[in-house]
N, C-alpha and C positions, 0 to 999 in steps of 0.2 A: 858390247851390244851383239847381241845375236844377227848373224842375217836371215832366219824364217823362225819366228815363233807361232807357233798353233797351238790355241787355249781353247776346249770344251768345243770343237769343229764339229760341226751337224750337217748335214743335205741330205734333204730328201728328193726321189724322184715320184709327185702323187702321194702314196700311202705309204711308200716304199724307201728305208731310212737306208740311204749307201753308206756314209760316213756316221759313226755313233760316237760323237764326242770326244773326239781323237785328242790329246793333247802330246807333244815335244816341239825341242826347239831343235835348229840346226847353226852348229858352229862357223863362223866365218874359217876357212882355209880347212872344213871338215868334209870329208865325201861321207855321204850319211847315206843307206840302202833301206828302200821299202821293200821288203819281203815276202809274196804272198800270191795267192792262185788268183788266176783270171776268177772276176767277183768280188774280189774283197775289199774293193772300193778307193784300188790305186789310184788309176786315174782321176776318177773325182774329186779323190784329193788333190792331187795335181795342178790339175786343171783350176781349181779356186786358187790353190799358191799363186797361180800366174793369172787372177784375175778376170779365168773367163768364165769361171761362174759363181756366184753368191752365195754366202753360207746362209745358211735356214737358221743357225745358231751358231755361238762362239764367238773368237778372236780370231784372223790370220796378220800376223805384219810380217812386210819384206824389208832388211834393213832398216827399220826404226819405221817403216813408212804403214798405213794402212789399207786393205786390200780395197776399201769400198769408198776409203777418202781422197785415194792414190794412185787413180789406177794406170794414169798418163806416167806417174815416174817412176812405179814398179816396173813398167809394162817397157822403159826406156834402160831400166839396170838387170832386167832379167832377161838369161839365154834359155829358152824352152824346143826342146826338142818332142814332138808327140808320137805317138806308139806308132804310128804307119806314115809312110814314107811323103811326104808331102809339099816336096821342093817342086818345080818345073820338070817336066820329064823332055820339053821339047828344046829347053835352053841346057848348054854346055855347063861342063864342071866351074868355067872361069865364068860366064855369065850368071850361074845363080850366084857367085859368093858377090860381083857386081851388084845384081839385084838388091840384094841383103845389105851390102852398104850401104845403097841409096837409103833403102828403107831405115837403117837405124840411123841414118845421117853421120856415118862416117868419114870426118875430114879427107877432100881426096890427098893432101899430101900424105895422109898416113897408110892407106890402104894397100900401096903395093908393098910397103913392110911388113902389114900384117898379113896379108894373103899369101906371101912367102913363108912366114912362120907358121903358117896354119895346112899350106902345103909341106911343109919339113912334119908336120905333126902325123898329119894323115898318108903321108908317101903317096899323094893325088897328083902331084904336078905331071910326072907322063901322060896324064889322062886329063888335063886340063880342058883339051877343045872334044873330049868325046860328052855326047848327050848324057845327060841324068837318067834315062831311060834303058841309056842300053849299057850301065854300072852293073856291077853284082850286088846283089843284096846287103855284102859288107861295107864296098863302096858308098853304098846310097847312105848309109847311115852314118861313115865318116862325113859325106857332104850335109848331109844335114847337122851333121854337131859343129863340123867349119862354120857355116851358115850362120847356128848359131851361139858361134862367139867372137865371130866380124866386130861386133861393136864391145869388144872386152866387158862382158857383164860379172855383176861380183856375184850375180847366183845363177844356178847354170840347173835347171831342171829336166831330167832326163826320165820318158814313161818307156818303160821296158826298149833300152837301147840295141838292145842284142836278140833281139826275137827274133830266129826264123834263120842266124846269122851263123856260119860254119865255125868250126871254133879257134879257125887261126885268126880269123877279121874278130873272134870276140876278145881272145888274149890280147891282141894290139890296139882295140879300142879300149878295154881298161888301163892299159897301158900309157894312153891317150890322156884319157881321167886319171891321174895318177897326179901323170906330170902337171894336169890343170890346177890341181888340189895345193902341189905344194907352190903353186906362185899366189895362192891363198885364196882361190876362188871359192866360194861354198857349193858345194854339189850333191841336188835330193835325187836321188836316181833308185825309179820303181824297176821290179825284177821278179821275173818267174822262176828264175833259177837260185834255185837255196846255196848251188857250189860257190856263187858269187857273193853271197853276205862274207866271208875269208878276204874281199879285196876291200872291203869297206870301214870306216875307223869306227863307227856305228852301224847298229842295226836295229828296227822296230820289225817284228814279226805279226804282219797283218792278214785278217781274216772274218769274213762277215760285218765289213765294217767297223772293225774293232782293233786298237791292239792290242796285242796280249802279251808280249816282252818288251823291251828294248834294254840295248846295252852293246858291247863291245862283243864280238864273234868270241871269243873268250869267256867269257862274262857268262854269256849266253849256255855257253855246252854246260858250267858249273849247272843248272837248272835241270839238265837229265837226271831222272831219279832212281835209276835202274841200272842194275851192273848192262853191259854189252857186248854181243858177241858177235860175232863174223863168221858164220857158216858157210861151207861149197861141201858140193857134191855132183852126181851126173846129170841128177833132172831137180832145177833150181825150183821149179812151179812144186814140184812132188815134197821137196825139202820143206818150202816156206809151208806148205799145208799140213804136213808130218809137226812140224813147231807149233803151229797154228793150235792141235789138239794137246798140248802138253799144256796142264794144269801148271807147272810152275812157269811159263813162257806168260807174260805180259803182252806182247805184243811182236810182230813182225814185218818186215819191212824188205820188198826187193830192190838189193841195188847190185843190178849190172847181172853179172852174172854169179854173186852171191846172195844171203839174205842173212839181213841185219836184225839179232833176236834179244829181248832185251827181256828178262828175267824179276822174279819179285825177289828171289836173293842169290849169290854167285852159286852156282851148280858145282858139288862134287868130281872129279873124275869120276871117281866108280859110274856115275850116272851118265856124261858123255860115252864111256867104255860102254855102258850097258844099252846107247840109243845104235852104238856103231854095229853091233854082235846082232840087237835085235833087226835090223836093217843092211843088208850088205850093199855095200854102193852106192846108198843114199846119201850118209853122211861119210864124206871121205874125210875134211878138215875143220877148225875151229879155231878162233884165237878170239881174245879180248881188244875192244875195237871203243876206239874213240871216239864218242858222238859225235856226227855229223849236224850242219845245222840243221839239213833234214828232219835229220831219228828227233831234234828238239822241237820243231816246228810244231812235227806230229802231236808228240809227247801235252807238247804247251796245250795246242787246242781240242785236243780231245781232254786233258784236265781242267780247264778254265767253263764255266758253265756260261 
């Protein structure tokens, strides 16, 4: 049995269709990643998995259960964390994961075991009696994922966990979901960051309400159609625009401090030699570069009509 199946999932807001007939399922003990830009109708999706809003159309069931027939004992197996910070700011690190017990009726003989494992998880216990309020942003969102999975839920729904988050507190929170994954939790976890579909066993790449892949980060790059390449030089902006006019360049892409150039077939040397000679400084380097899930992201939704 699957723990989240979504068949033909629709919402609208008004006139306005967020979700357009999504379907997958998500594996029990799979970390499964939504992937895709503020807009493409993460959350809303989300949010219906965990029963707070109704599909306009479709299927959603959690664990064999249904989202419109079920909503008391989805709403009692499921850990949901939402995209902005939304615990107590006035109560202590140990007082909100109290609170949270209450609320999921967590047996008191069990709770100071698990609030010990879940401070071994998050490295929180030093900061147990300090306010939620005056956490770091990394902090806030380990206590919100402790929070919630106080009451050990077998699906653990995460809307952009790491937004906003430095990227030490973001390595150790995956780190976090990792370990949750193989004690066989299932985990939807949406994300604006494409470097992250790499920690996940699946991935659906969403966009205008739609998806438009799914499959294994692997899986995935095989979909790039285009040889790639990894250009640097002194002025990156000057480079990506210099590729941008070449008739055999496909498309371009800045990452970092190079730009990722992807071709309608593999380029000649003579022709690198000849971009390097007509340009001095421009293009100082090149090499052949393996899609990112980005360059596929791109790739996907500007070809899918």
């Amino acid at each position: 049995m699957n723990a989240i199946e979504i068949d033909g999932l629709k919402k609208f807001y008004g006139s306005v269709e967020a979700v357009k007939g999504v379907s997958f399922a998500v594996q029990q003990g799979e970390l499964f990643g939504l992937i895709g830009p503020d807009g493409a109708g993460k959350t809303t999706l989300l949010r219906t998995v965990c029963t707070l809003l109704t599909p306009d159309a479709g299927h959603v069931g959690v664990s064999g259960l249904d989202i419109q027939k079920d909503r008391a004992k989805i709403r009692a197996s499921v850990g949901y964390m939402p995209q902005r910070f939304s615990l107590y700011q006035d109560l202590s690190v140990a007082q909100n994961l109290r609170f949270f017990a209450d609320l999921f009726g967590v047996p008191k003989q069990e709770r100071a075991q698990r609030a010990e494992r879940l401070y071994r998880f998050s490295r929180l216990k030093p900061f147990q009696d300090r306010k939620a309020g005056a956490l770091s942003g990394g902090m806030k969102q380990k206590l919100a994922l402790m929070c919630a999975l106080i009451h050990i839920p077998k699906v653990l729904v995460l809307d952009e966990p790491t937004f906003g988050v430095d990227p030490v507190s973001r390595q150790e929170f995956w780190e976090i979901l990792t370990a949750i994954r193989q004690e066989g939790t299932a985990i939807l976890v949406s994300t604006a960051y494409m470097d992250e579909a790499d920690l996940c066993d699946r991935v659906a790449l969403m966009h205008q309400g739609k998806i438009h892949a799914l499959g294994t980060p692997e899986a995935l790059r095989t979909l790039y159609r285009f040889p790639l390449y990894r250009a640097t030089g002194e002025y990156v902006y000057a480079l990506r625009d210099f590729f941008a006019r070449q008739p055999e360049v496909t498309a371009t892409q800045l990452f970092g401090d190079a730009v990722h150039v992807s071709f309608f077939q593999k380029p000649e040397l003579a022709l690198w030699d000849r971009w390097m000679q007509q340009n001095p400084g421009l293009l100082k380097q090149w090499h052949s570069q393996r899609p990112s899930i980005e360059d596929v992201f791109m790739d996907v939704v500007g070809a899918t009509p």
